[in-house]
N, C-alpha and C positions, 0 to 999 in steps of 0.2 A: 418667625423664620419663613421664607418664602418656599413656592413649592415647588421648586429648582432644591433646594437645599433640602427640603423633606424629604426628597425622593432619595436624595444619595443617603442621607441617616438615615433611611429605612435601609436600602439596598448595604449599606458595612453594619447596620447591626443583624437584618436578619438574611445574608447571603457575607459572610463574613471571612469564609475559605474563598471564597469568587474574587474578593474583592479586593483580600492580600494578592491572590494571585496577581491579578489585572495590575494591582501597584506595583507587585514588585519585577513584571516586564517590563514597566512603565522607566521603574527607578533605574533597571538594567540599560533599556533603551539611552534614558537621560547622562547615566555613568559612561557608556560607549560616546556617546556625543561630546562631553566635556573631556575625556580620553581624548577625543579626534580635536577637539579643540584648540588643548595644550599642546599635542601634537605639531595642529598647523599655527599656533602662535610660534612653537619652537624654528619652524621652518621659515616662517617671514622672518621673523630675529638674525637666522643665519642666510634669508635672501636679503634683508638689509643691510649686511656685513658684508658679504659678497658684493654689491652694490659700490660701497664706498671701495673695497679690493679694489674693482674694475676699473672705478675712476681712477683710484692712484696709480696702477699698472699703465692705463692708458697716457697719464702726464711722462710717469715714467718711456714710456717707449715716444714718445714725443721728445723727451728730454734728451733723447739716444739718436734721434731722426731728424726729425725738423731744425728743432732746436738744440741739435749737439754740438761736438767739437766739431766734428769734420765738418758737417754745412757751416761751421761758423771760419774755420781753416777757408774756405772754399769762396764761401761772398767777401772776405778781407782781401784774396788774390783778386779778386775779380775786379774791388772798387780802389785798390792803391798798386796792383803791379805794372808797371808799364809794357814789358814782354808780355806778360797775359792780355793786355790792352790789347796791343799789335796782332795776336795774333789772331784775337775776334773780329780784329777792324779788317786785317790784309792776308788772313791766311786762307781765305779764298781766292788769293789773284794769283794770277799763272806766273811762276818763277819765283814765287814766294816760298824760303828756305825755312821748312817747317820742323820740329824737332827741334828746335836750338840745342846746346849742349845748357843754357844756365835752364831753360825751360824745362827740358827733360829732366834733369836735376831735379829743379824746383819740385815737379810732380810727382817723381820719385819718395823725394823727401817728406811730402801730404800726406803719398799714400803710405808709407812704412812707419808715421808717425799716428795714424788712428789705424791702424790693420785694414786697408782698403787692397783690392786688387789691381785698383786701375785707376788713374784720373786721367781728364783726358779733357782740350780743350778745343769746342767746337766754334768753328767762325758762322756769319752771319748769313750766310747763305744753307746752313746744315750738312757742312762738310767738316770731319777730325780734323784741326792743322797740327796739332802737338797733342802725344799721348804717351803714357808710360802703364804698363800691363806688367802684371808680376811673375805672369807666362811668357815671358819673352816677344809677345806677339803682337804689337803696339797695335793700335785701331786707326793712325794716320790714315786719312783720304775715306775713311767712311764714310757712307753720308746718311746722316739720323735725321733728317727733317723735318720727317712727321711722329719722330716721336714725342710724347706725351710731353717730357723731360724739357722736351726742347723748345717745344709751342710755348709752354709756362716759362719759361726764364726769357724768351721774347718778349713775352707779356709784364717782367717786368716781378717774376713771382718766383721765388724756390719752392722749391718741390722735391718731393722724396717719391720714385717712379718705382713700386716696385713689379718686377717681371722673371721669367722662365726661359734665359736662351734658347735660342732655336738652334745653333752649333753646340752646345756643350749642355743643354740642357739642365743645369744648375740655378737654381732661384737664387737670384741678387736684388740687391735694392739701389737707385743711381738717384744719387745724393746731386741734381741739379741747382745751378744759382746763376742769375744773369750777371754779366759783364756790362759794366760803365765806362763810359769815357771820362767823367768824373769821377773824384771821390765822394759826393754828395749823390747818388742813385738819381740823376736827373737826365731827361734827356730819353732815347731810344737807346735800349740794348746793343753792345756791338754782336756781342753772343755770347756763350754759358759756355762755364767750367762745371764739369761732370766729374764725381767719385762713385765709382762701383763698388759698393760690398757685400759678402756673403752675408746671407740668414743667419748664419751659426749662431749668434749674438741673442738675435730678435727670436730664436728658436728657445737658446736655455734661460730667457729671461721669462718667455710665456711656460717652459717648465716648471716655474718654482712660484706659478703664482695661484694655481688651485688642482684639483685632481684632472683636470680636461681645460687644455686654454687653446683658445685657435682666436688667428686673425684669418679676416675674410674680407675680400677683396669687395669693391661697389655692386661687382656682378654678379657675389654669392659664392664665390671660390676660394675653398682652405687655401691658404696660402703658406701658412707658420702655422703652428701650431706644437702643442707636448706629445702627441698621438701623430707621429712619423706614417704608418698606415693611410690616415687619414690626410694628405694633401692633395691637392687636384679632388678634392670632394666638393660635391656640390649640394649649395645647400635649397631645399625647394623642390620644385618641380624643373626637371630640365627637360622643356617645351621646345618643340625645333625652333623656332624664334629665338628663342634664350638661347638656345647653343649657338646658331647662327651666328650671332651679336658676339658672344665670346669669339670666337672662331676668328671673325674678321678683326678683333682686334688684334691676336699677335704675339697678346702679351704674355698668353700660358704657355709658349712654344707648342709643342707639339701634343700635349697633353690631353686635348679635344679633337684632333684630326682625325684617328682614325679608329675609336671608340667612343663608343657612351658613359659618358663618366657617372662614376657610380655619388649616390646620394647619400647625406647625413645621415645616421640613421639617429640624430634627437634634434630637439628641436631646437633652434638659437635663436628663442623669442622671450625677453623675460618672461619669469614666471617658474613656477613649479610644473615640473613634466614628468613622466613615466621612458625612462629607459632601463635597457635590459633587467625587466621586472622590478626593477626600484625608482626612487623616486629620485630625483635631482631637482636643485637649483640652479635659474640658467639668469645672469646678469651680463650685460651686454653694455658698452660703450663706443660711442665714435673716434677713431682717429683720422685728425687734420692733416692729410698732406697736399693738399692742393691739389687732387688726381683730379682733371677733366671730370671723369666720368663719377665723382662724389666721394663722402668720407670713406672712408675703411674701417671696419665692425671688430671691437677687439672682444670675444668670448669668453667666459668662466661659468665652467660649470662644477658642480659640488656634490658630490652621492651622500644625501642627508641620511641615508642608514648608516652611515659612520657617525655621526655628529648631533644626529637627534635621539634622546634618552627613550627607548622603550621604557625603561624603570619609571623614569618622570610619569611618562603616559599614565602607565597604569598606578600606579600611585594616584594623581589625580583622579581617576576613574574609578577607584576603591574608596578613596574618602568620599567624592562624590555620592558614591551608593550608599554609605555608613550615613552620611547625614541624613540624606533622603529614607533611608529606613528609620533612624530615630523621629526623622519629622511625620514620617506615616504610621510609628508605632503611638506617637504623642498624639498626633492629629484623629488617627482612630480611636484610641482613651477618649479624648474629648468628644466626638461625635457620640460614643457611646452615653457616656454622662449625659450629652445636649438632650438624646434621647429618653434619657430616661427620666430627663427632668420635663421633655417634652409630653409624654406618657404618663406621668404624674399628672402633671397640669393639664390634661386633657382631661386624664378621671376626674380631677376635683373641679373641671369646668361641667363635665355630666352631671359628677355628684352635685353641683350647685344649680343646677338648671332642673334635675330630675326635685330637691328642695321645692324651687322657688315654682317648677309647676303645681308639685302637691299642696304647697299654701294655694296657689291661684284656685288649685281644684275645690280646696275646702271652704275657700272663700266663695265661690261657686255654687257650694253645695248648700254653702250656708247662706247663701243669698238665695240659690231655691227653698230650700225647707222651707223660709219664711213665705214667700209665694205658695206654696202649697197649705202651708199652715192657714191661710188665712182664708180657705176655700170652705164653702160650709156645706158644698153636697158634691154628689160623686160626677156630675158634670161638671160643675166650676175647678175639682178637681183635675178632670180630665184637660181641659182647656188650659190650665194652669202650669200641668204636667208638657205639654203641646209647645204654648210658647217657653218653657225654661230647654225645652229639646232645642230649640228655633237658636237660644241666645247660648247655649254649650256644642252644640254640636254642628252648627248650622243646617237642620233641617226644614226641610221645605217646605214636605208633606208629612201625615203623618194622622193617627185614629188610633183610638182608648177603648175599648171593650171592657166593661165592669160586670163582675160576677150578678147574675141576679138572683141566685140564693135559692133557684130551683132545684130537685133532685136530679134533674138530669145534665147539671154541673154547665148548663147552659150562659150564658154570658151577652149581653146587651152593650149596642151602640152608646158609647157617654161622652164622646166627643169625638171630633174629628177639624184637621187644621189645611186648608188648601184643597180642599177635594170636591169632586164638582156633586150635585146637588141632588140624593138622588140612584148617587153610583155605589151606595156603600150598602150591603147586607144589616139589616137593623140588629140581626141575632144570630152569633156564632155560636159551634156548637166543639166540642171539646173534640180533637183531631181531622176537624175540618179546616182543609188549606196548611199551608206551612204556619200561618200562625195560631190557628187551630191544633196543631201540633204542639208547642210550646207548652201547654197545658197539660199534657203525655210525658215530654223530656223535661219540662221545669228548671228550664235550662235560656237563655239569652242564646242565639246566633247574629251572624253578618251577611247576608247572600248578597252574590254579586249579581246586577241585573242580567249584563250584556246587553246585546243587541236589542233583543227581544225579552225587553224586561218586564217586571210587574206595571207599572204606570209609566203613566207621564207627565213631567212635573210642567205645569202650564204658566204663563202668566197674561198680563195685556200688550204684552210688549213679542212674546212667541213662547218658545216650551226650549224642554230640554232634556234628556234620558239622565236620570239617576245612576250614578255607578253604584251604588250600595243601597240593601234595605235592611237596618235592624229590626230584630224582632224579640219578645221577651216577655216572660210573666212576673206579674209584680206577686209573689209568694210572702206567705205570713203563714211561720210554723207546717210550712210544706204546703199550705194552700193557696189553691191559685186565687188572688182577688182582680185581679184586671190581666187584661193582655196591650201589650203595645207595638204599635209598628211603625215605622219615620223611615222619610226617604232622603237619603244623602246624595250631594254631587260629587264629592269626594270621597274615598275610600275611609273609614274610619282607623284611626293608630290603636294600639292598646292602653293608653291612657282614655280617649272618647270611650273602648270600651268598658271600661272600670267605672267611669261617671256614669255612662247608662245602666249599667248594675247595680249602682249607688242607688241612683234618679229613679229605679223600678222600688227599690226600698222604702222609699223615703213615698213615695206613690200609696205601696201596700201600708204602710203604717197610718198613713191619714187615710189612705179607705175604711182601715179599724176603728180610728179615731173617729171617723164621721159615721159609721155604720151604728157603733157604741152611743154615738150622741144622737143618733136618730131611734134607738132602741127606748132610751132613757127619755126621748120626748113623746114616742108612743104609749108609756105603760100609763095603768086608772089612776094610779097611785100621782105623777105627774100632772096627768090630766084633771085628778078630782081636783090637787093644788091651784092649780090655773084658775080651774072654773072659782 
């Protein structure tokens, strides 16, 4: 396991209250996110539905405008009547007898047959010649020239002009189409038959098509809409520019003149928005009417607190958290086991390693004894004792002090390994110096040099400070037979000290052993043999 992963199996098994916590803000967090998730997948679900609404609404009011009866009533007079011919060709010329009776008739008949107010047919100069109005109030001799209406069916285009009279202030829509001289639309416009009709239509159709429908004019202006309140609103910033631009057009009547018109208060951008502290969905389509100044924006918007399930939400946000706790309840079970098998397997790697050092050590010890064993006086001893320090412990420096058997428990130079020539007292005496001391406490130490240490371990190449000096007596049955002292570079562990406690053993035993075989080579008895 790496120690990314060590660290967190320590931190849930021994911070274990921390670590539930931590998860289960975590899982809380993660439950609140998948909550908000299902939430807004709910709401794109019902903005993609609203979408396709919009589009069909929009075909639909196309279906009613552009492409309905009336404009379809209206380009057939235009491309086969011969009276409506005439009266686009010649009802601008002076003593041309305008209103005919079969005309007015005719126009009559258009408009009471799709519920219009008014058709009315303009000649090629942009003067009324013949009109019928269902106020009594015909529009003969008007002159519409530059209206919208009238520029597009010159052009050869129907169009659907919707506007706000400037006399009666009433929103209507003028269902334009140009007049041919042909019945094949070839040639130059003589001039456009116009039908006028009220919104009412265009009004209860955007009723029934979501909780908020508005059409909005190219300029940003409710025009229709389900929300009555809301007409002449504007959508945007209205920038004196922007009003300006409206203004001079004409087409809101009076509805910008002599106030600031007030502003949408949501936004008619798809997408999801924040109105009246809730959220809606807002899907937005163009309608084609050929208006100069560009499409017309048909609106639907949807208050998703009606139609999005709180229940769903949290539902998913409670399972969510259920699994995420079973997966933190199972995933910390198993971290705990990993650990514990981890913690296992670390003891039995100590325990195999603390093994395989104590063979190494014994093998060690057993390849010194023979070294020392093979010494046959208390100098070859000492020397022998010197290098097996050298090859266990890595010692550098280092002098053997052996008992000399005096009463005054006095102790003689018997070797020494690295030390310059010279430098060393030939005879210690029993609690002289720290390792003079040894001989008192009967006991091994470790001293740390520091700076200003006991020596300094030299070579041909330069020197170097000792971190460590052991020190120690080689005892046999509580008596001291040697002292020893070695200088380390490194700190010694508690296994180097246990071999040097050994190594003082195995030191004091072959002192005896040699001391005894030096006994038995001195006595008469020996000696008479020999001779």
């Amino acid at each position: 396991m790496n120690g990314k992963m060590s660290w967190a199996v320590r931190f849930v098994v021994e911070r274990a209250l921390l670590a539930w916590s931590i998860f289960i803000v975590v899982a809380l967090a993660v439950s609140w996110a998948a909550g908000e998730f299902s939430r807004e997948e709910q709401e794109q679900a019902l903005l993609q539905q609203l979408d396709h609404e919009v589009d069909r609404r929009s075909l639909e009011l196309m279906s009613y405008t552009l492409n309905g009866n009336l404009m379809g009533a209206l380009s057939l007079l235009g491309l086969v009547d011969a009276d409506i011919k005439r009266d686009g060709l010649e009802g601008s010329n002076a003593g041309y007898a305008a209103n005919s009776l079969r005309v007015s008739q005719l126009l009559e008949s258009v408009a009471k047959s799709h519920a219009a107010d008014g058709v009315f047919v303009v000649a090629g100069n942009g003067v009324v010649a013949s009109s019928w109005d269902s106020s009594g109030k015909p529009s003969t001799g008007v002159g519409v020239k530059f209206r919208p209406y009238f520029l597009n069916a010159m052009q050869g285009k129907a169009s659907i002009y919707a506007a706000v009279s400037l006399a009666r202030g009433d929103r209507a829509l003028y269902f334009a189409s140009p007049i041919y001289a042909s019945s094949l639309q070839e040639g130059k416009p003589l001039g456009a038959i116009v039908g006028r009709l009220g919104v009412a239509r265009v009004d209860e159709l955007l009723r029934k098509s979501a909780d908020i429908a508005l059409l909005l004019s190219p300029q940003g202006v409710v025009f229709a809409g389900s929300k009555s309140e809301w007409i002449g609103h504007l959508a945007g910033v209205p920038t004196p520019e922007r009003l300006q631009a409206i203004r001079e057009l004409k087409q809101f009547g009076s509805m910008f003149e002599r106030e600031r018109p007030a502003v949408l208060p949501v936004s008619v951008e798809d997408g999801v928005h924040l109105f009246e502290g809730r959220r809606h969905a807002v899907a937005t389509a163009s309608v084609s009417w050929n208006d100069l100044s560009g499409d017309w924006k048909l609106v639907l918007i949807e208050d998703l607190s009606r139609r999005v399930s709180p229940a769903k939400q949290a539902r998913v946000a409670a399972v969510t958290a259920l699994i995420l706790l079973l997966i933190g309840g199972l995933g910390f079970n198993l971290l705990r086991s990993h650990y514990r098998q981890q913690v296992a397997a670390a003891q039995l790697e100590v325990y195999a390693r603390a093994q395989e050092a104590a063979v190494c050590r014994k093998q060690a010890l057993a390849a010194a004894s023979m070294k020392l064993q093979q010494a046959r006086s208390p100098e070859a001893l000492g020397q022998a004792f010197l290098s097996q320090s050298h090859v266990l412990f890595g010692a550098l420096q280092g002098v053997v002090y052996v008992a000399a058997g005096d009463a005054d428990g006095r102790l003689r130079l018997a070797a020494s390994y690295a030390c310059a020539d010279g430098g060393l007292p030939e005879v210690l005496l029993p609690g002289e110096g720290l390792l003079g001391q040894c001989v008192l406490d009967q006991r091994s130490r470790v001293v740390a040099t520091g700076n200003d240490g006991f020596t300094h371990i030299r070579s041909g190449l330069g020197g170097a400070q000792p971190a460590a000096i052991m020190l120690g007596p080689a005892l046999l049955n509580g008596v001291t037979l040697a002292l020893v002292e070695i200088a380390l570079l490194t700190w010694p562990d508690d296994t180097a000290s246990e071999q040097f406690d050994e190594l003082l053993q195995l030191l004091a035993m072959n002192l005896e052993i040699i001391s005894g075989a030096q006994m038995i080579r001195s006595s008469p008895v020996v000696q008479e043999s020999e001779a």
